[in-house]
C-alpha positions as CSV (number, residue, x, y, z in Angstrom):
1,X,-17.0,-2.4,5.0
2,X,-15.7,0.7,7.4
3,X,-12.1,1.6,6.1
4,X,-11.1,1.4,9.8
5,X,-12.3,-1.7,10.3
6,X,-10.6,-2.6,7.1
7,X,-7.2,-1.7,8.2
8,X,-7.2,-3.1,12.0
9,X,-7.9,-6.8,10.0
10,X,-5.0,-6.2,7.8
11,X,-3.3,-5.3,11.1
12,X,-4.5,-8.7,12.4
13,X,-3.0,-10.2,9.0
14,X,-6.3,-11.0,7.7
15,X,-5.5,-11.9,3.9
16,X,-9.5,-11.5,2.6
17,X,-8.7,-7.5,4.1
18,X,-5.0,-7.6,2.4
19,X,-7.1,-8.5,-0.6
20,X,-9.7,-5.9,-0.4
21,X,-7.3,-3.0,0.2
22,X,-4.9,-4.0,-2.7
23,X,-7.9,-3.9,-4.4
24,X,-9.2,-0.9,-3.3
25,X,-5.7,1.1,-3.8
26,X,-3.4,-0.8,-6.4
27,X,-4.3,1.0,-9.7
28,X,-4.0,4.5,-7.4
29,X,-0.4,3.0,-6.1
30,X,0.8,1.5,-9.4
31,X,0.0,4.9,-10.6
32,X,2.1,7.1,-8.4
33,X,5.2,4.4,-9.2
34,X,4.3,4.5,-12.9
35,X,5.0,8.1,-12.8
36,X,8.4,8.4,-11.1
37,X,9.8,5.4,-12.8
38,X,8.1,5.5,-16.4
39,X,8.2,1.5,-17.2
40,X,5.6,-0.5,-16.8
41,X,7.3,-3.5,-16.1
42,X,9.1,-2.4,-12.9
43,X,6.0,-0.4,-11.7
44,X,4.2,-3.4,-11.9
45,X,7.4,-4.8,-9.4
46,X,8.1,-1.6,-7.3
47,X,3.9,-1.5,-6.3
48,X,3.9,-5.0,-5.2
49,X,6.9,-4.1,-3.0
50,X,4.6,-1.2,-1.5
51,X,1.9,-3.8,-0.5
52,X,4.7,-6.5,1.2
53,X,5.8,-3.7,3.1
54,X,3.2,-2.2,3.9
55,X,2.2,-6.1,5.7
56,X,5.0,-6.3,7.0
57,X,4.6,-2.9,8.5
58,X,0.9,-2.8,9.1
59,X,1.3,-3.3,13.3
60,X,3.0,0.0,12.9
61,X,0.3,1.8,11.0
62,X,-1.7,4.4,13.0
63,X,-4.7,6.7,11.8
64,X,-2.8,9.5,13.4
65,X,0.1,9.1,10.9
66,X,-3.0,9.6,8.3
67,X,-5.0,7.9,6.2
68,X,-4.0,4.5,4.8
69,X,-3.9,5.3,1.5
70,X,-1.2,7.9,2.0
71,X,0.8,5.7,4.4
72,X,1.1,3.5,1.2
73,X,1.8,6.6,-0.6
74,X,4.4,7.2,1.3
75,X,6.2,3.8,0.9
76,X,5.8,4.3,-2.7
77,X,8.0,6.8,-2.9
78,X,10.5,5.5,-1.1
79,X,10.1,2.2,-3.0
80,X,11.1,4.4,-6.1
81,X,14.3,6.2,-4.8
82,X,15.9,3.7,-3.1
């Protein structure tokens, strides 16, 4: 399936899309979170918080703002320091 049509279900909060993107991006996410925090246990937390708010946030997404993947990026950083 076309990433873009990917994302504007999520947008539509299509849970089989939210499922294919976690799947798609979680090991990439838990990743980045992995490395700023170095413990598995609240990686494992601070990456699902990335994917609530990234659906909670998702009518706010825009391919302008770049591509989804760093959009999560983004939030996973923030996840970290905050």
């Amino acid at each position: 399936m076309e990433l873009e049509l990917l994302v504007k279900q999520f947008q539509d909060k299509n849970h089989a899309a939210f499922e294919t993107l976690y799947g798609m991006y979680h090991k990439s996410i838990h990743g980045v979170v992995y490395n700023i925090v170095k413990d598995t246990a609240i990686a494992d937390e601070l990456m699902q918080d990335v994917f609530i708010k990234a659906w909670h946030k998702s009518e706010t997404y825009s391919s302008k703002k770049g591509r989804f993947f760093y959009v999560d990026f983004k939030y996973s950083t923030q996840c970290c320091y905050r």
